[in-house]
C-alpha positions in Angstrom: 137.6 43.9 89.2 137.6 47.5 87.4 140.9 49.7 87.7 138.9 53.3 87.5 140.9 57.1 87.3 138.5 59.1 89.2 139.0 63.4 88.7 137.7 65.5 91.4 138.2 69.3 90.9 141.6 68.2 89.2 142.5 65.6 91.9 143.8 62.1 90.5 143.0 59.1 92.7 143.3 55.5 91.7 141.2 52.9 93.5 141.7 49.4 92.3 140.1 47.9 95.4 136.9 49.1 95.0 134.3 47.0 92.1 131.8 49.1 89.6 129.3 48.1 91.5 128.0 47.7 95.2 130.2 50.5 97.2 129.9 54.7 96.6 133.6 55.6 95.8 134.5 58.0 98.2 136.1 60.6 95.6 132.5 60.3 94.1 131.1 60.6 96.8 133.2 63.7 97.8 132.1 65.3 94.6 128.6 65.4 94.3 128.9 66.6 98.3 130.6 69.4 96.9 128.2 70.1 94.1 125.5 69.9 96.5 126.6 72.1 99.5 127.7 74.9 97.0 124.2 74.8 95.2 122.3 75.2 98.7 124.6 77.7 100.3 124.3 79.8 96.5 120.4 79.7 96.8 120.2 80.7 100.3 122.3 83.3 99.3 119.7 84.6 96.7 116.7 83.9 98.6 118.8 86.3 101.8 119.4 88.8 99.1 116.2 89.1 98.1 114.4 89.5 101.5 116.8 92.5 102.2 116.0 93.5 99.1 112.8 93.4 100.1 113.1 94.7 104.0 115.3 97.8 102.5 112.2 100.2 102.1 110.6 99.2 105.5 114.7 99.7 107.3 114.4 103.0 105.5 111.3 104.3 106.6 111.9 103.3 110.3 115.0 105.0 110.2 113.2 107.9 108.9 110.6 107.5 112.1 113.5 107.2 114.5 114.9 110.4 113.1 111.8 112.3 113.2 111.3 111.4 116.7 114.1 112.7 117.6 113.9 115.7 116.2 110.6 116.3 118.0 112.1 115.8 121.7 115.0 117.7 120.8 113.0 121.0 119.1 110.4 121.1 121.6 113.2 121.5 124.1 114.4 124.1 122.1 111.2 125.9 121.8 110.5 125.5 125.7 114.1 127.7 125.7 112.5 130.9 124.2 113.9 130.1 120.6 112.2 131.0 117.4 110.3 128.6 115.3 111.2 130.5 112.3 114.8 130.7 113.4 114.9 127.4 114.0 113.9 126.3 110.2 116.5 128.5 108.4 119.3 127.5 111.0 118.1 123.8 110.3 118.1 124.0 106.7 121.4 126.1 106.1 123.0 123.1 108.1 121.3 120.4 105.8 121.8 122.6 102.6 125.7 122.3 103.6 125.4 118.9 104.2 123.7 117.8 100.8 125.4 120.1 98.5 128.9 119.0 97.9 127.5 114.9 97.6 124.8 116.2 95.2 127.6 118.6 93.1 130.1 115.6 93.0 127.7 112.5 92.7 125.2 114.0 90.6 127.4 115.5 88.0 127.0 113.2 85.5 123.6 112.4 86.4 121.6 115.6 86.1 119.4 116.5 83.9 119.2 119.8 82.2 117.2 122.2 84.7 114.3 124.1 82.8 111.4 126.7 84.0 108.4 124.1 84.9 111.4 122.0 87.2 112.4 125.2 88.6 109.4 126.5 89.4 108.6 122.7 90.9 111.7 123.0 93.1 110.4 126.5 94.4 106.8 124.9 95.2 108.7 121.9 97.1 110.7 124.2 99.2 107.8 126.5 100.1 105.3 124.0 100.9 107.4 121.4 103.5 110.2 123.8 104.7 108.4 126.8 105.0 104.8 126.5 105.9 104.9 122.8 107.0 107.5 123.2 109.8 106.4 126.7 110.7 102.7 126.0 111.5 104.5 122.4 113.1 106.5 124.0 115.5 103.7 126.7 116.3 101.3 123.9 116.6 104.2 122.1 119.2 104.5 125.6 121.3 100.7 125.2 122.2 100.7 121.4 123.0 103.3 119.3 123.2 105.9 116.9 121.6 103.6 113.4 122.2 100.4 115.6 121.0 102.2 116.8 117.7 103.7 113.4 117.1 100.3 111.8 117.3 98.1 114.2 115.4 100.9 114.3 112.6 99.3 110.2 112.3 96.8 112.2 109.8 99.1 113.1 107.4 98.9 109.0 105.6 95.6 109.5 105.5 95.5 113.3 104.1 98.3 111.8 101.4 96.4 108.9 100.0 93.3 111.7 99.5 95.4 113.5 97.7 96.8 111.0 95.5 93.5 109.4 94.8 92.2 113.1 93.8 95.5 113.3 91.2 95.3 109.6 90.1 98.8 108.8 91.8 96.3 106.2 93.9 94.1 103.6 92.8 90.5 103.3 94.1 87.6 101.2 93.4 84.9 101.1 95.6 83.7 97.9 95.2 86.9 96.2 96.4 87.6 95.1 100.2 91.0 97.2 99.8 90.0 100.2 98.7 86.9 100.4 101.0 89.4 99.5 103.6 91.4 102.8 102.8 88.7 104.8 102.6 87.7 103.3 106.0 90.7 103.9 107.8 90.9 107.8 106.4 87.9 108.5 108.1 89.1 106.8 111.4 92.3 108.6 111.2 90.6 112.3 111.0 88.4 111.0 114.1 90.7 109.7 116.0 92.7 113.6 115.1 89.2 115.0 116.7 89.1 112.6 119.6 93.0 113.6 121.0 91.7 117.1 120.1 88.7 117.5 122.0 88.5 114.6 124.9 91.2 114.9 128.2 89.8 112.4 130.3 92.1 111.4 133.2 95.8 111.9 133.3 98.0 108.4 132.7 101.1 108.7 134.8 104.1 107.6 133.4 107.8 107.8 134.2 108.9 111.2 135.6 105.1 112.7 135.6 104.1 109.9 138.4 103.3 111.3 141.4 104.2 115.7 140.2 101.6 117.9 140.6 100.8 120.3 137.7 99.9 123.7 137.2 97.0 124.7 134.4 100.2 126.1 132.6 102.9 123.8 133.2 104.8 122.0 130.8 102.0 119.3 129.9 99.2 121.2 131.2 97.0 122.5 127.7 93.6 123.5 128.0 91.3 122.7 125.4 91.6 126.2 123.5 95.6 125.5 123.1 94.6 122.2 122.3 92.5 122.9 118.9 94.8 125.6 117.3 97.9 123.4 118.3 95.8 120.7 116.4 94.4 123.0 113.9 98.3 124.2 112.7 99.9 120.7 113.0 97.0 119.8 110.9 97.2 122.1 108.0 101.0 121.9 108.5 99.9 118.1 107.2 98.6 118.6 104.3 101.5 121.0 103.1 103.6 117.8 104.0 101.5 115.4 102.2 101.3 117.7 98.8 104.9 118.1 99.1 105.0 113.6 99.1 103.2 114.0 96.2 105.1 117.0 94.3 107.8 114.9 95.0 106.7 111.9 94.0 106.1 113.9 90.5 109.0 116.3 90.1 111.7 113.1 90.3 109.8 111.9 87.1 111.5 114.9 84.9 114.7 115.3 87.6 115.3 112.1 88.9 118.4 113.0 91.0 117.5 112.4 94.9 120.5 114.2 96.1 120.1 117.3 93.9 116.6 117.7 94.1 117.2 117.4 97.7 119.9 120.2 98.1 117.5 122.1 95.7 114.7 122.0 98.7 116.7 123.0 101.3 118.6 125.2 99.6 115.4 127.6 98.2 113.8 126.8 101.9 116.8 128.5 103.4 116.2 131.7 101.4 112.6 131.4 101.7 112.9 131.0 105.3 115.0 133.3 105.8 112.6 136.0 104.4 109.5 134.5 106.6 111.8 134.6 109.7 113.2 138.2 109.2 109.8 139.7 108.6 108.1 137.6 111.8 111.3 138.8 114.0 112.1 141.8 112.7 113.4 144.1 115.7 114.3 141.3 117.5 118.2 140.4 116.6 118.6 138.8 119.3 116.4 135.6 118.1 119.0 134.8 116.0 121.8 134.3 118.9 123.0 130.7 119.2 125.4 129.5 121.7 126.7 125.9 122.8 123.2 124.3 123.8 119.5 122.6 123.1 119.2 125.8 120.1 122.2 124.5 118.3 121.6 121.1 118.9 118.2 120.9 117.6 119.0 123.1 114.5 122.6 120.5 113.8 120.0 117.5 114.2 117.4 118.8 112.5 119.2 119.6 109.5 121.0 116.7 108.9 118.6 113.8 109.9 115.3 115.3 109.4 115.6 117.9 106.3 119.0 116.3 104.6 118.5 112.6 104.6 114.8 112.7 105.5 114.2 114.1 101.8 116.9 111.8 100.4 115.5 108.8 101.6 112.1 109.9 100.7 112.9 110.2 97.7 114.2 106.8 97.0 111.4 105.2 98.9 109.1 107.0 96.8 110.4 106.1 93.3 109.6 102.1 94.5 106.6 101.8 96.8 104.4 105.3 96.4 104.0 108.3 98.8 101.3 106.6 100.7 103.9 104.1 101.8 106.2 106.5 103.1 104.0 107.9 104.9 102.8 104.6 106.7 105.1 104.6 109.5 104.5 107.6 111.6 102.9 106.3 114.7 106.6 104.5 115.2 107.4 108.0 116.0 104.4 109.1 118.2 105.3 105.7 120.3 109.2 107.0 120.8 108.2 110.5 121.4 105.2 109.6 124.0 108.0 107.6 125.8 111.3 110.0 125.3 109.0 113.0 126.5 107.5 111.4 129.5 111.4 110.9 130.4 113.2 113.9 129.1 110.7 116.5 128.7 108.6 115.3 131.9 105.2 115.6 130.0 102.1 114.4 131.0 99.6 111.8 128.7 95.8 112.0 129.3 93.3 109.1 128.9 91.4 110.9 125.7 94.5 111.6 123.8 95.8 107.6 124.4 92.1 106.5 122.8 92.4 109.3 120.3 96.0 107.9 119.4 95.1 104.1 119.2 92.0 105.0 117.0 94.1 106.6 114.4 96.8 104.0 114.3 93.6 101.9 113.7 92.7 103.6 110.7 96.5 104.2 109.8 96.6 100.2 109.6 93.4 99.8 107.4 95.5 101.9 105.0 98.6 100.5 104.8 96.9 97.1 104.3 94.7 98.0 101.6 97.7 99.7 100.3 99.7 96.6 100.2 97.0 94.9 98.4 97.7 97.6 95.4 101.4 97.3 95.2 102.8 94.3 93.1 106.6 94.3 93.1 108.3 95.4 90.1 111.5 93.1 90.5 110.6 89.4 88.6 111.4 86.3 91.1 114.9 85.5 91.4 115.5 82.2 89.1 117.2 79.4 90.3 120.9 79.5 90.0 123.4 76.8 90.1 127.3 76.6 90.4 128.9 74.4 88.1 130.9 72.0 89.8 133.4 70.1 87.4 133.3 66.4 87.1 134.8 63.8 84.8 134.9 60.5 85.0 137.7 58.2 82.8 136.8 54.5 82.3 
């Protein structure tokens, strides 16, 4: 018989029952439990971390869809209320530049770089492209057709983006690969599935509060096929000011890589620049400029904090990681919200051809993103395996 001293974690036991051979010690036993347990629930812990780590940009980006969608309910609203598109874009914009600016003074002090002529000159094109002339031709483009008909045709703008990027090398093609012949494919699907919603009616697909109205030629989802194509034809071009201001933006945070600054920057300058726009398109009409407790306000409060304020941010951040294509990816999240909010809120109707014209282009949206996700390799190495030292000592 053995008399052994056995130390677990600093505990002192004595067990002279127990031989050196045949039963576990409990103590022993106890310990390596201990060691054990802590290693597992430690790598669970880094393998948790690093799928969050890994789900953070696709979180973001939904967010971002969720956000847009409800700006799009809540501004077409606004517009069906008489107010001004252009209105509607400084008021948004002032909000967000109030927002962003004391975070991006405060956080950003240290981080800044020193602003020069090409940055600034960067900045202006940023704010002119997406605040200005994006949202303007958007919101005309929404006046003539409706929230569910924007959302979807804004499905292009992925497509339109990776174009873009291919033509300034931001995007990698080759044409003999599966992936790249699959984004290529789904471009084209995405511009004729833009045509289809455009051009084709076909029947009208009652849902929620349009089952069993009757419409008027000009009621609120009513649009004839004239409306239709300049509606189309704005939101369109209003696209590809969105997707070269992705890809600006994608190359101005290289030489000012401050999200927050660069996005009080943009709404700040498309304030002023809107502000110009929206004085020379109103002028002699004050009151466009009137708000009072209601959808105006509303829209231009949500609008410029959600959608021009953290919108940018997040962009931004997204961007630096997985690309402007990727950002991009998500949009027909927000035509499914905004088909179904509308229907409820808005009480507009969905046709047959535009359904088709939508599920074509989410089609081609797909063929994208997945040959997308067969370019991106992740920059962060695999976590390595980590242990917790767990002390034992054993005395003889």
């Amino acid at each position: 018989m053995v008399r052994r001293r056995i130390i677990v974690k600093g505990l002192y036991k004595k067990e002279p029952w127990l031989p050196s051979y045949g039963l576990i010690k409990p103590a022993w036993c106890l310990n390596k439990f201990c060691f054990f347990s802590i290693r597992f629930l430690s790598l669970n812990c880094l393998v948790d971390m690093k799928n969050f780590d890994r789900a953070k940009p696709f979180i973001a980006v939904t967010f971002l869809q969720a956000g847009f969608a409800g700006m799009d309910i809540l501004s077409k609203a606004a517009l069906n209320q008489g107010m001004s598109n252009y209105v509607l874009v400084v008021y948004r914009h002032a909000v967000a530049t109030v927002v962003i600016a004391p975070f991006a003074v405060i956080l950003d002090k240290k981080l800044r770089p020193k602003m020069t002529l090409a940055i600034f000159i960067k900045l202006v094109a940023l704010s002119l492209l997406e605040p200005v002339i994006d949202q303007n031709l958007y919101f005309l483009g929404m006046k003539y057709t409706t929230a569910t008909f924007a959302a979807a045709i804004v499905n292009v703008l992925p497509a339109i983006t990776f174009v873009i990027a291919w033509i300034v090398r931001l995007e990698k093609v080759k044409i003999g690969s599966l992936h790249s012949q699959a984004k290529l494919a789904g471009t084209i699907a995405t511009v004729a599935g833009a045509m289809l919603m455009t051009l084709m009616k076909g029947p009208l697909v009652e849902l929620f509060r349009t089952k069993g109205k009757d419409y008027h030629e000009n009621g609120t989802g009513g649009i004839d096929l004239h409306s239709s194509i300049k509606g189309a034809l704005m939101i369109t071009v209003g696209c590809f000011c969105w997707a070269c201001f992705m890809i600006l933006q994608a190359i101005t945070l290289k030489s000012y890589p401050v999200e927050l600054s660069l996005t009080a920057w943009i709404c700040l300058l498309g304030t002023v620049e809107g502000t110009v726009v929206a004085l020379v398109a109103e002028k002699g009409n004050p009151s466009a400029w009137a708000l009072n407790w209601d959808m105006k306000l509303l829209a231009a409060v949500y609008s410029g904090i959600f959608c021009s304020g953290l919108a940018y941010y997040i962009q931004g951040i997204v961007m630096k990681d997985r690309g402007p294509v990727f950002v991009t990816a998500f949009s027909p999240l927000c035509m499914v919200i905004v088909a179904v909010m509308s229907s409820i809120i808005l009480a507009e109707q969905m046709f047959l051809g535009r359904i088709l014209g939508a599920i074509v282009i989410v089609a081609g949206l797909y063929l994208v993103v997945w040959g997308k996700s067969k370019d991106y390799k992740s920059s962060s190495p695999p976590a390595e395996e980590q242990t917790i030292p767990v002390k034992q000592t054993t005395v003889a």
